[in-house]
C-alpha positions in Angstrom: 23.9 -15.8 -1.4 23.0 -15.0 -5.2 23.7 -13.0 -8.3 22.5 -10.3 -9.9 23.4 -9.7 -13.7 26.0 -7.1 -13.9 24.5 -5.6 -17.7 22.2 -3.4 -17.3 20.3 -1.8 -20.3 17.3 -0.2 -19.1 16.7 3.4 -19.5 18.3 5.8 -17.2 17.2 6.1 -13.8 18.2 9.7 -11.8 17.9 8.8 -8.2 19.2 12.1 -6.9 16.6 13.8 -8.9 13.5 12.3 -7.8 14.4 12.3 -4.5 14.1 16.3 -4.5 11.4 15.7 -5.9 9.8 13.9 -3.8 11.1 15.4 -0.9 9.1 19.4 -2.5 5.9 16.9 -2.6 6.1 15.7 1.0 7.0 19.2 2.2 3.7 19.9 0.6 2.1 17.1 2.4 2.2 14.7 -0.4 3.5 11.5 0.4 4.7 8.8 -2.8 6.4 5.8 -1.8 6.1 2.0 -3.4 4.2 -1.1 -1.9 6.5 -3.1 0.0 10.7 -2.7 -0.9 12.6 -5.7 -1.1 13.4 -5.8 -4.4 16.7 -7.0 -6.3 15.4 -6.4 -10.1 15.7 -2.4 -8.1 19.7 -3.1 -7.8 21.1 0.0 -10.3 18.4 2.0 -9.6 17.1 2.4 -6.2 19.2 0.4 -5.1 23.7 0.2 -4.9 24.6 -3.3 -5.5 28.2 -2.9 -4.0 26.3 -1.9 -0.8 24.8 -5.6 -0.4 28.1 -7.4 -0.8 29.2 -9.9 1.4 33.2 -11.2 0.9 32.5 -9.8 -3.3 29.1 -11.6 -3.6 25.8 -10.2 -2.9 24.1 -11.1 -0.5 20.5 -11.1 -0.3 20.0 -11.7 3.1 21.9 -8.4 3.9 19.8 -6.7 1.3 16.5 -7.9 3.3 17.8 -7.3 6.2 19.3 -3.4 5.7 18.1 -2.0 2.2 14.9 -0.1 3.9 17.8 2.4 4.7 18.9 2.9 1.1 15.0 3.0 0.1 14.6 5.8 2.4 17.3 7.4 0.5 15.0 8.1 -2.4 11.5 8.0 -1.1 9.5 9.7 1.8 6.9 6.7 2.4 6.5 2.9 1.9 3.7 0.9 2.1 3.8 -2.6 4.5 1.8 -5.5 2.5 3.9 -8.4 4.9 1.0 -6.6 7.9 -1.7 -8.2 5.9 -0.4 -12.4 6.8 -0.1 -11.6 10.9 0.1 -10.0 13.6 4.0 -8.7 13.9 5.8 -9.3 17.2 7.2 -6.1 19.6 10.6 -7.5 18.4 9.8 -7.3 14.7 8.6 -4.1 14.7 11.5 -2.7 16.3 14.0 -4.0 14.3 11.8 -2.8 11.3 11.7 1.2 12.5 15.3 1.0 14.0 16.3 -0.5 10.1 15.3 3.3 8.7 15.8 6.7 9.7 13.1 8.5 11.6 12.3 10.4 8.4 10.6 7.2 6.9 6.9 7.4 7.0 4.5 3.7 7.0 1.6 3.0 5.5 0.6 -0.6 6.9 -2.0 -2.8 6.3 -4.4 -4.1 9.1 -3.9 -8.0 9.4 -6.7 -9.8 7.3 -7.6 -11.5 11.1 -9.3 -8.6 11.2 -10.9 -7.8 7.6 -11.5 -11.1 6.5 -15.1 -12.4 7.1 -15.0 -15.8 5.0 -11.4 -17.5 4.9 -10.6 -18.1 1.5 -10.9 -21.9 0.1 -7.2 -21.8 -0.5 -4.6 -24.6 0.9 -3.0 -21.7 3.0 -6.0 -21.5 5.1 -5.6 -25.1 6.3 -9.3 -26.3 8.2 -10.3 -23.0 8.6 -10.6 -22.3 4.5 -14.3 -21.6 3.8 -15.2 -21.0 7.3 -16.3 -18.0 9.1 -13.9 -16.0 10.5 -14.6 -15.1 14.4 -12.2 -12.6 14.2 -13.8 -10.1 11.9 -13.9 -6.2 12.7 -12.9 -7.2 16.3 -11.5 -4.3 18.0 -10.3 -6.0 21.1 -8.2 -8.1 18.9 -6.9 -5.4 16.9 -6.0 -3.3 19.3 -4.3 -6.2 21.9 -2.0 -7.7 19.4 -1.8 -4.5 16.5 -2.2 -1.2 18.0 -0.8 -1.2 20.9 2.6 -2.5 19.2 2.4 0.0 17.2 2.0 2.9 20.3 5.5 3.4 20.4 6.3 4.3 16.7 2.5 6.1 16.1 4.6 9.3 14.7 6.0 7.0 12.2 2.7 5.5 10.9 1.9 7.4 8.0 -2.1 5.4 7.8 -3.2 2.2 8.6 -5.2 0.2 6.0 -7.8 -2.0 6.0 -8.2 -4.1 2.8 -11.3 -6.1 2.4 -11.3 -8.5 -0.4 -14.2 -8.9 -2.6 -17.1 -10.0 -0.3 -19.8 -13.0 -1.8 -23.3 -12.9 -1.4 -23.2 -15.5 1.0 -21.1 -13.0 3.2 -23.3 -9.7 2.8 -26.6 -9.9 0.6 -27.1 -6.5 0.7 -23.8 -3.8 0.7 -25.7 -1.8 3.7 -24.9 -4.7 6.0 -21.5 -4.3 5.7 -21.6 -0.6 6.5 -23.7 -0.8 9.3 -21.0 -3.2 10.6 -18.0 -1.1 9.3 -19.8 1.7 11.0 -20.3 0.4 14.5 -16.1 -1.0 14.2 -14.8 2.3 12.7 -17.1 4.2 15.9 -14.9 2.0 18.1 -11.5 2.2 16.8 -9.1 4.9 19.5 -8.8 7.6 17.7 -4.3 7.8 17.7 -3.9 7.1 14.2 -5.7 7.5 10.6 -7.1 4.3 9.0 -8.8 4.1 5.7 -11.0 1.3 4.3 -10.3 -0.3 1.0 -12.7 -2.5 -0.8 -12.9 -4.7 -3.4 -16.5 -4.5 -4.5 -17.3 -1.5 -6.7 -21.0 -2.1 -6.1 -20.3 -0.6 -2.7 -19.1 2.8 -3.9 -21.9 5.1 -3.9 -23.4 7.7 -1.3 -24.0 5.4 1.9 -20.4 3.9 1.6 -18.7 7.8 1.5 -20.8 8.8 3.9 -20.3 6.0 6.6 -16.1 6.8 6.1 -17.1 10.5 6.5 -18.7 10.3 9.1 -15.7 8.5 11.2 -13.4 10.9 9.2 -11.6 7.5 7.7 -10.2 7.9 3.8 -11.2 5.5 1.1 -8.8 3.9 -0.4 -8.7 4.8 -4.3 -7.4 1.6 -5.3 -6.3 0.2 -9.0 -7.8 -3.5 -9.2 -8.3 -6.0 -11.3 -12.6 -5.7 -11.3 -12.6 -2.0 -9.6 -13.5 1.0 -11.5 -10.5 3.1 -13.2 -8.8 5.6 -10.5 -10.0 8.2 -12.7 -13.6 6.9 -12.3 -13.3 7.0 -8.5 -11.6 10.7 -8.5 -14.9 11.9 -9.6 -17.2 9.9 -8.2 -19.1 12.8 -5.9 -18.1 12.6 -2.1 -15.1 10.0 -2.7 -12.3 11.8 -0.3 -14.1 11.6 2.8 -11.4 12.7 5.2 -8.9 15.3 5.6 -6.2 13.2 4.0 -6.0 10.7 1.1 -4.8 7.7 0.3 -4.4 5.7 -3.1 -2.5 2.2 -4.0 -2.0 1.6 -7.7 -2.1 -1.9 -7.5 -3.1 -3.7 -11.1 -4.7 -2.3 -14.6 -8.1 -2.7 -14.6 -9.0 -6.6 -16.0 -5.4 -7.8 -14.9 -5.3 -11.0 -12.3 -2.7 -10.8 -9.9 -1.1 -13.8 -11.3 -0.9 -12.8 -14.5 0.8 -9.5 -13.4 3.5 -11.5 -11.7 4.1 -13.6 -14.4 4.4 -10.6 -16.8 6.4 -8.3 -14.6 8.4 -10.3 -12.7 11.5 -9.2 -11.5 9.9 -5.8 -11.7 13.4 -4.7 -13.1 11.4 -2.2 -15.6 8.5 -1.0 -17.1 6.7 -4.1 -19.7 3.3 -2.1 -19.6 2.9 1.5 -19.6 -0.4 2.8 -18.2 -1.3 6.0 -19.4 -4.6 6.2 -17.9 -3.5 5.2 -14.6 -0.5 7.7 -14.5 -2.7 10.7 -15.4 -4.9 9.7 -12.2 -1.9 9.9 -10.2 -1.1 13.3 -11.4 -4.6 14.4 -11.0 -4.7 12.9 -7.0 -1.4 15.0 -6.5 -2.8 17.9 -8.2 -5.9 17.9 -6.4 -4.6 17.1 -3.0 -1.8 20.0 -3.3 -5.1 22.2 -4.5 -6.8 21.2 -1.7 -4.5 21.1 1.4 -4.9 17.5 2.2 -2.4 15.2 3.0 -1.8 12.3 0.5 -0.6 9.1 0.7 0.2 7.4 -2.4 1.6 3.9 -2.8 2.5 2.2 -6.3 2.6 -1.3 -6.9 5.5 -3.1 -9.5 2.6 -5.2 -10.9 1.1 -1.9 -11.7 3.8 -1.5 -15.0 6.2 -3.5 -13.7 8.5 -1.6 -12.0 6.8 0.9 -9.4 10.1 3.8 -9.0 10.2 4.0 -12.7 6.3 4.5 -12.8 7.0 7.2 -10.0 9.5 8.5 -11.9 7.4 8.8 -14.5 4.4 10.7 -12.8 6.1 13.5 -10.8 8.7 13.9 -14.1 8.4 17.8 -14.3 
């Protein structure tokens, strides 16, 4: 059990209203949803505390466990970040999709087993930290212990995501190495959902990169990182949506660690840090994908302001 503080003074927060909409966006084929949802400091806002309450307390392990419902209330699409740290059992995933209706679109990242090609030197990584990583754009694997889990809610998968951290020298000396790789794995992948590619290194965005997602008709990721290029650089970059949908994660202002985000932000109960910038990219993606007749999928992060509905709020505010 814990507590929440009952005062709450930030500005106010019409749920009702951005529900519709968000619901006109996704009717259009725009779909914008938050990265990941288990969030108190959303309690009053996304989120009804009395809902949660367990003999007059609340209880965060019922709020784990049963506010994906409630967030489905509000938004059309959520992004999966917990996808990234394993492979998830048959028996998670179906207590996941049976937690919200069958409304509730997902856009899940592809475990780093697969994306990873050096383990991190980090104390999470155990033996295996600096090492190689066997596992790395192996189909089999992904589609043995990811994929084929995933078969029976495919309707419900809004895009799969791989994220590939910033690569070293040591791990590609030259960025066409990489695609030649990424092309021969995205050649094999079965073709029953949409993936896009998300990178870390903005030296790799340029002709050859767009043109090897083209080609398997998988989106780049425009992504808002610490050491990648503003979104509104990457909207104009020429040949950057390179399938017939998009897909965007507002993730951190430019020059931001991820550390430093969560210590400013944390617990993501408002906006500390408006990004004006970053907003007006947002709008433009929407724009341009309603313009267009692409699909969008559009995930925002809290340590992108600090609290990711209010940024929402804030961007598709009429």
């Amino acid at each position: 059990m814990s507590s929440t503080p009952l005062l709450d003074d930030r500005p106010p927060f019409d749920r009702g209203r951005l529900a519709e909409r968000l619901r006109r966006l996704a009717a259009e084929g725009v779909f914008v949803g938050t990265s990941s949802w288990k969030y108190e400091g959303w309690l009053g806002q996304v989120y009804t505390r009395q809902r949660y309450l367990v003999r007059g307390v609340f209880s965060q392990r019922r709020f784990e466990a049963e506010c994906l419902a409630e967030y489905a209330e509000t938004f059309p699409v959520v992004g999966g970040d917990f996808s990234f740290y394993q492979f998830p059992s048959e028996s998670y995933w179906r207590r996941l999709f049976a937690s919200a209706p069958e409304s509730l679109r997902f856009g899940l990242k592809v475990p780093e087993q697969i994306t990873v090609k050096i383990w991190p030197s980090h104390e999470r990584y155990g033996a295996q930290a600096g090492q190689l990583n066997s596992s790395f754009l192996n189909v089999e694997l992904l589609e043995q212990a990811f994929l084929k889990r995933l078969e029976p809610y495919r309707d419900r998968v809004a895009v799969l995501i791989f994220e590939f951290g910033a690569f070293s020298r040591q791990a590609y000396s030259r960025p066409r190495d990489f695609f030649d790789e990424l092309d021969r794995f995205l050649a094999a992948l079965p073709p029953h959902f949409r993936y896009s590619v998300e990178i870390r290194n903005p030296e790799f965005l340029g002709e050859d990169y767009f043109d090897c997602l083209r080609a398997r008709r998988v989106a780049h990721v425009f992504n808002a990182w610490t050491r990648m290029p503003e979104l509104q650089t990457q909207l104009r970059m020429p040949g950057a949506f390179t399938a017939d949908f998009t897909v965007c994660r507002a993730l951190l202002r430019r020059g931001r660690s991820y550390e430093e985000a969560v210590r400013l932000f944390t617990p993501y109960d408002r906006i500390r840090d408006p990004n004006p910038r970053g907003r007006e990219a947002l709008r433009r993606l929407i724009e341009t994908a309603r313009r267009d007749g692409r699909s969008a999928f559009i995930f925002v992060n809290n340590r992108f302001e600090g609290n990711a509905p209010a940024t929402i709020e804030a961007i598709v505010a009429e």
